[in-house]
Legacy VTK file of the C-alpha trace (Angstrom):
# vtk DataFile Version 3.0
C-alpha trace
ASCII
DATASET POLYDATA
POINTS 81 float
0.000 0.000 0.000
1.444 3.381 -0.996
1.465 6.052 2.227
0.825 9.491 2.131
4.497 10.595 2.178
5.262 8.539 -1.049
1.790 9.996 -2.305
3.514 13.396 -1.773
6.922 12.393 -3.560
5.196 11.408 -6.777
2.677 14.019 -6.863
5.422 17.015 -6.583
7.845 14.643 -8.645
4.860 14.645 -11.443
4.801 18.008 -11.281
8.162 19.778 -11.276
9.317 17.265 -14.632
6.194 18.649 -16.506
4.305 15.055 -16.560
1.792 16.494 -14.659
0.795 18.572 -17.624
1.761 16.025 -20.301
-0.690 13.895 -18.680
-3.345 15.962 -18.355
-3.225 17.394 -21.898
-2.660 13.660 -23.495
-6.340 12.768 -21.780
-7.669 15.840 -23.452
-8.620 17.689 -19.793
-9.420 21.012 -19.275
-7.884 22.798 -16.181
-11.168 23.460 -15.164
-12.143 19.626 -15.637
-9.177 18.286 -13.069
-9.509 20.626 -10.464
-13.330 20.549 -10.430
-11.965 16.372 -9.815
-9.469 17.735 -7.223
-11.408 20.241 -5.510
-9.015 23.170 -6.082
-9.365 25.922 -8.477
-7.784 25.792 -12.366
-5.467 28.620 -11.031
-4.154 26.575 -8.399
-3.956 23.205 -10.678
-2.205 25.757 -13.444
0.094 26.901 -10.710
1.000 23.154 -9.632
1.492 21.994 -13.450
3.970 25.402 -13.942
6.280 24.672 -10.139
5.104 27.543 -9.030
3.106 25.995 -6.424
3.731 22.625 -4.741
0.871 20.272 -3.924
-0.071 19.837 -0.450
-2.258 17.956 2.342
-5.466 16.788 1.328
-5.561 18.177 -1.990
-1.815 16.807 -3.054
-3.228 13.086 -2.427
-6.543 14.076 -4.322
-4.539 15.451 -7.342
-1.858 12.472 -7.339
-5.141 9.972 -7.298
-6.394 11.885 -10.719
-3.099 11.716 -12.037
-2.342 8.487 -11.452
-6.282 7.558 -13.339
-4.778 9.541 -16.524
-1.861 7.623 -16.517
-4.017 4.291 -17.387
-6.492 6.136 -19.329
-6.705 4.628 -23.042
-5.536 7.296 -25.598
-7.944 8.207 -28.699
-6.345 5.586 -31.234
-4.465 3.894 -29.041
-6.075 0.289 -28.179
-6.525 -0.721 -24.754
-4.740 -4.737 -25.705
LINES 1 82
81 0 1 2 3 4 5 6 7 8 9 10 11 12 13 14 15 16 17 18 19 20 21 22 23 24 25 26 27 28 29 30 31 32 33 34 35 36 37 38 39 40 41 42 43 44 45 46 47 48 49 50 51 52 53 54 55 56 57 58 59 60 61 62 63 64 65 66 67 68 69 70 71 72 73 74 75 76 77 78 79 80
């Protein structure tokens, strides 16, 4: 089972290499459509995907959980074998 504190690792990991973003964009998500799922505003999910913000608490677990989703998400044209 993965703890909090690796939770935390990944999530600020994701976001200062740019995956974050990459995986975001790649499932065709808005801002407004991932923080709505994180319970933040686009500003502060913009600020997270940029470094100028890290992820904390309750919210940094919430936004690690969505990311982690989009990683296994099937791409448009890309089969799900």
């Amino acid at each position: 089972m993965t703890t909090n504190v690796q939770l935390l690792v990944m999530v600020r990991h994701l976001t200062r290499t740019g995956e974050a973003r990459r995986r975001r964009v790649a499932a065709r998500l808005s801002l407004s459509e991932v923080a709505d799922a994180v319970g933040v505003t686009p500003a502060t999910v913009s600020r997270w995907e940029r470094a100028q913000r890290l992820p904390k608490g309750a919210n940094a677990i919430a936004y690690v959980e969505v990311l982690k989703t989009l990683d296994d998400t099937p791409r448009a044209g890309v089969s799900a074998a």
